[in-house]
Every structure is written in structure tokens, then in C-alpha cells.
N, C-alpha and C positions, 0 to 999 in steps of 0.2 A: 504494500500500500504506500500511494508518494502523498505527504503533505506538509507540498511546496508551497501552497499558498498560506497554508494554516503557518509556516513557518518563516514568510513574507510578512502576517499579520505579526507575531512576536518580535519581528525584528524592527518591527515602528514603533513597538511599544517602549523596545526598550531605547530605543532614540528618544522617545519622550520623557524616561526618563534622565538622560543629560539636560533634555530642557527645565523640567523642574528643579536641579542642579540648581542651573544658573537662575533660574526663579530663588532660591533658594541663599544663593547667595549675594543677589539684588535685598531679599527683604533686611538682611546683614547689614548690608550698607547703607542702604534706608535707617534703619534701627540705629544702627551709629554716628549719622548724620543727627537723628534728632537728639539723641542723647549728648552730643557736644554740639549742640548748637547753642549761640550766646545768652539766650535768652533764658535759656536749662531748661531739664528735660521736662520735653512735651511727652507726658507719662498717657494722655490719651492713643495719642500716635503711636507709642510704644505697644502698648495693649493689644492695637490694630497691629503691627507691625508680629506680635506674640501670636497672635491669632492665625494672622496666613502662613506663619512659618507649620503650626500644627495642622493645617489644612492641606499645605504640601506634604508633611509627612505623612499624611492619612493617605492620598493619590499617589503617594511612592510607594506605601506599602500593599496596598489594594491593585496596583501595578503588578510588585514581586509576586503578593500571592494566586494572581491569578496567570501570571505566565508560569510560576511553578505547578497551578494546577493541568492545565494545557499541556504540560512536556508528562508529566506523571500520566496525562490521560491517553498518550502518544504513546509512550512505553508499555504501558500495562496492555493496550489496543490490538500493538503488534504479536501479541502473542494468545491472541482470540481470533474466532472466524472470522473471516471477511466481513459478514454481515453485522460485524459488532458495531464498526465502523458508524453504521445509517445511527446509531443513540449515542455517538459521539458528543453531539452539541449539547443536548441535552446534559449527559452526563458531567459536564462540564461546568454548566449553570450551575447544578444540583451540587456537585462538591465543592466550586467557588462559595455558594450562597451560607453552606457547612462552615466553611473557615471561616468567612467572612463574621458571621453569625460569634463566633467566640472569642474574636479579636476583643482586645480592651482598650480603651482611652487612652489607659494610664501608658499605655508602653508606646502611645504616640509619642511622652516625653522624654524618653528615654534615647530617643532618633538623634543619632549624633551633631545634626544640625540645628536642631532643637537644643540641645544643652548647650552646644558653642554659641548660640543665640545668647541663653540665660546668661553665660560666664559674663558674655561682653557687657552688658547692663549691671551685672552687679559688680563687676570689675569699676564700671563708669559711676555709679552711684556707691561706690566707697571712697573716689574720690572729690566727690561733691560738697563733703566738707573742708575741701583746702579754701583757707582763706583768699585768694585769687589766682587769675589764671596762670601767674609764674609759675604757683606753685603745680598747679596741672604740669605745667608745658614741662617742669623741672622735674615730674614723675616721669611723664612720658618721654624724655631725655634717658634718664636712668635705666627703664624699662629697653629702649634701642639698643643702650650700649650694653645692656647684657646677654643680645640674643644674636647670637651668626646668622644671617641670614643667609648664607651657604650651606646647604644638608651634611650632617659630619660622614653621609656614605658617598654621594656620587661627587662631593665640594664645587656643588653647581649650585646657584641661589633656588630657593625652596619655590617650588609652587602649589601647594596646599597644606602650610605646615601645621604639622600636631604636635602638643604636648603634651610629654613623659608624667603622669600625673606625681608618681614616686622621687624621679629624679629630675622635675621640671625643665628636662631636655629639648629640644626643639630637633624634627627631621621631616624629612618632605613627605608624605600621607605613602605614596604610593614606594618608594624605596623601601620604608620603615617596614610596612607591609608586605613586602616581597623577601624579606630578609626576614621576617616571623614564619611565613611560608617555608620559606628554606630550610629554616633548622628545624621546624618540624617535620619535615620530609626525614631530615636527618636525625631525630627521634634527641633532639639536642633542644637547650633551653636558648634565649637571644638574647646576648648579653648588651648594655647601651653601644654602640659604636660609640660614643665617645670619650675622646682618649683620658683617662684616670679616674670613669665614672665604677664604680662601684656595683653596680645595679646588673646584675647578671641574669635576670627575667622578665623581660620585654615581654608583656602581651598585650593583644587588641586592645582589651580592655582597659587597658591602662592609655590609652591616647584617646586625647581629647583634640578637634580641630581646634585653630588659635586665629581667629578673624583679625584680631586686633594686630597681631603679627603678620599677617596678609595684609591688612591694611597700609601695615609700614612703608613692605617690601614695593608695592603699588607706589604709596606717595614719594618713595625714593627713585623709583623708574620714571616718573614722573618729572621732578626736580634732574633728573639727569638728561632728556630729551630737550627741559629747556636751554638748557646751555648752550 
């Protein structure tokens, strides 16, 4: 049985989701925008700004789980009569509408983009008590010169970098991640790349994406263009 098409639909879906991506990382810099903006934060905006991030992660995940259910229904299909095939759609509906059905709320917040959302706001609104903006501008000074903005694996500047929640490390999303791959492949633990850290168990779970660190790297590509 060929299903080319049914496998042409999957593969739009999941282009859309790189769109939600960058939806996702628009509501970021939206959300950052109003939170340093002079006036301080428009906490209305922000709310809105909390809201469509959990909405995109609700259509990312209702995405995932219904192309997982679609490939699951492909596999199990091939190994039934032919005519299983004609209650394909059906069955499809019926197990999407299953999962869908016992999903929770709560693990919308949980969405990695969702919590790097939260970090940056309460990161922003702990600094809302400095008595003015030097004193902002003199954190976020601080905060620059502690962070490479070259990945300690490929030492090419980061383009989605995460942070080591243990050892507050910075490394680019997808390196970090290919090297936690690896040494489980090799039945090994991931130790920090970098050099003199301590920290010799690297996992998923322990990275957090870093917007505000993204942010930097931007506004320095920036300043460097105008020159």
C-alpha cells in the first residue's frame, strides 16, 4: 500500500510547525519589548503576550500528537488486509480524538517556550526595583560580559542558546543536543563541554532556552552591520 499523499499531508504539517516556531519566538520579543519599555511594564500586554504563547503551544502539541497518531496508524495498517486501509480515516479521528481527550493544560506550561517566556519576565521584573535605568543598563552590562556568545562545542556564535540550569552554562540548542544524543548512543553520561566545569551530567532536562541571551546576540549583529 503507497501513502504518498497521506505523507505529503504530514510533511506540511510539520513545516507549520517551524512556523509556529517563529510565531513563537515573535510573541518573545513582543513580551520583551513591552516589559523594557520606558514607560514599564505594560502587564496587560504581557498577559496577552502569556496567553498566545500557551495557544501556540497547545497547536504544537495537537500538531505532534496527531502526526504521531497518522505514522502509528500507517504502521500498524501495513501489517492488516488491504481492506483495513478503507477505516483508515476514521480510525485516525477516533485515536487523535483519544489522546487529544486526556491531554492536560497544565503540561501546556511546561513547553519549553512557555517557561523561557516566564524566565524573561520574571528575570525583567526583578529588576524593576533598581532605582534607574543605569542601574538596569549596569545589570545588563554584567549579565553580557558573563556569557560567550560562541557555543563552547562548535566556537561559532550561538543561534538558539540554552541554559545549563545546574551549571548556568550557555550552548547553542541544537549542538548541546546532539552531543546528549551521542553519548547516549554510547551508553555514557554528557559531561559540560566546558572547559573546568564540573558538571558531568548534561540532560534535556536541564536546558532551558535563554531569549534574553538571543536577544543580545541579535542586538550585537545589529550594532555590527551599522558600522
Amino acid at each position: 500500500m503507497h501513502f504518498s499523499a497521506v505523507h505529503a499531508a504530514l510533511a506540511g504539517l510539520r513545516e507549520c510547525r517551524t512556523g509556529i516556531d517563529i510565531g513563537m519566538d515573535m510573541v518573545t520579543d513582543i513580551a520583551m519589548d513591552l516589559v523594557d519599555a520606558p514607560e514599564g511594564e505594560d502587564r496587560q500586554g504581557i498577559k496577552k503576550m502569556e496567553a498566545m504563547m500557551v495557544e501556540f503551544a497547545k497547536l504544537d502539541r495537537e500538531i505532534n500528537t496527531f502526526v504521531d497518531t497518522v505514522e502509528q496508524a500507517i504502521a500498524e495498517v501495513h501489517q492488516q488486509p488491504p481492506e483495513a486501509i478503507c477505516q483508515l480515516s476514521a480510525r485516525v479521528k477516533e485515536d487523535f480524538a483519544e489522546k487529544v481527550d486526556v491531554l492536560s493544560d497544565a503540561e501546556l506550561l511546561q513547553h519549553k517556550k512557555v517557561l523561557a517566556l516566564k524566565d524573561v519576565i520574571e528575570s525583567s521584573s526583578s529588576q524593576e526595583s533598581a532605582v534607574n535605568g543605569e542601574e538596569v543598563d549596569e545589570d545588563i552590562t554584567v549579565t553580557q560580559s558573563q556569557v560567550n556568545f560562541n557555543c563552547p562545542l562548535t566556537q561559532m556564535e550561538m543561534v538558539n542558546p540554552v541554559k545549563n540550569k545546574k551549571c548556568n552554562h550557555h550552548y547553542d540548542e541544537t549542538s548541546i543536543l546532539s552531543l546528549i544524543k551521542a553519548r547516549k548512543r554510547q551508553q555514557k553520561k554528557c559531561s559540560c563541554p566546558v572547559v573546568g566545569c564540573v558538571n558531568r551530567d548534561v540532560k534535556k532536562s536541564d536546558l532551558v532556552l535563554d531569549p534574553i541571551v538571543k536577544r543580545m546576540i541579535q542586538n550585537q549583529k545589529g550594532r555590527g552591520n551599522k558600522k
